[in-house]
N, C-alpha and C positions, 0 to 999 in steps of 0.2 A: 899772734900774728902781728909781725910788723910792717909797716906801709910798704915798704916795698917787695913783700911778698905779696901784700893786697893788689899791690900794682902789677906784678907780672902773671899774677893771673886771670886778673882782669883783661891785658894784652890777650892771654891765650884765648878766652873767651871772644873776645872780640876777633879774633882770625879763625879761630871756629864760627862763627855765624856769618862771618863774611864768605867763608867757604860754603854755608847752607845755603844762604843766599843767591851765590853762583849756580851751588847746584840746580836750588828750583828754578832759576833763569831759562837755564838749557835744555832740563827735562820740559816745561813749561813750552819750550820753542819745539822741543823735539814732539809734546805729546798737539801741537797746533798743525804739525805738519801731516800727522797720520800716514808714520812711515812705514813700509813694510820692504824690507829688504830678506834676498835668497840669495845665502853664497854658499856653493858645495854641498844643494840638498839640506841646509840646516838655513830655517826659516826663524827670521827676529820677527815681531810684529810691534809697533808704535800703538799698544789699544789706549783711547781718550782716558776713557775708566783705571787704568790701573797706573798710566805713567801722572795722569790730570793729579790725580788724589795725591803722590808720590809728593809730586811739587809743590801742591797746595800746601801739604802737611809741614814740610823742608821751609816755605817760606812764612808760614805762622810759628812756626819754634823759633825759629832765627827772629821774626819781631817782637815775639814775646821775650827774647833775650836782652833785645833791646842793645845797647852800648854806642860806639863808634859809629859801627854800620849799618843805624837806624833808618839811613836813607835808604841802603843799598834792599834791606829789607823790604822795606815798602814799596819798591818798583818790582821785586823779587814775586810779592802778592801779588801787584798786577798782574803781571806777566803770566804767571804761575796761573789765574783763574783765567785771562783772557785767551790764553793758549788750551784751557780746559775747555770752553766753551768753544772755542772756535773748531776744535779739535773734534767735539760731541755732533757739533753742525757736518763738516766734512763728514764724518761716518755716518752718519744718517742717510744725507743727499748721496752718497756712493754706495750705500747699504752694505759698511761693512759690519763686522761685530765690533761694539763698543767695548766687552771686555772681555 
């Protein structure tokens, strides 16, 4: 291998984790909200437990990747645990099921 195929896929790598990154951002926002939506009789449910873990997991692969978007990462764990937990609170205090 020469540098510059070392180089571009290091690039792909790093837009791969910058994309895991985002993911667990959203699921992490989405599993804080405890969302449960019904359209047309077919019911989604936001459970803490199965989207919390989803994002946590998405945003520890992506830092253990490391590269470029070592910041984005690390807000990505925040986010990702803080929405887990705040997520776990809400369904509790509303008694919904957790997962």
């Amino acid at each position: 291998m020469n540098g510059a195929e070392t180089s571009a896929r290091r690039e792909s790598l790093d837009t791969v984790t910058g994309l895991m990154s985002a993911a667990a951002i959203f699921l992490g926002v989405l599993c804080a909200t405890d969302l449960h939506l019904s359209i047309a009789g077919t019911s989604v449910r936001m459970e803490p437990v199965r989207v919390g873990v989803a994002a946590v997991v998405l945003a520890l692969v992506a830092a253990g990747i490391g590269g470029r978007n070592r910041r984005l990462a690390a807000i990505a764990c925040v986010v990702a645990a803080s929405g887990w937990v705040l997520g776990m609170i809400v369904a509790v205090i509303t008694v919904r099921p957790l997962f």
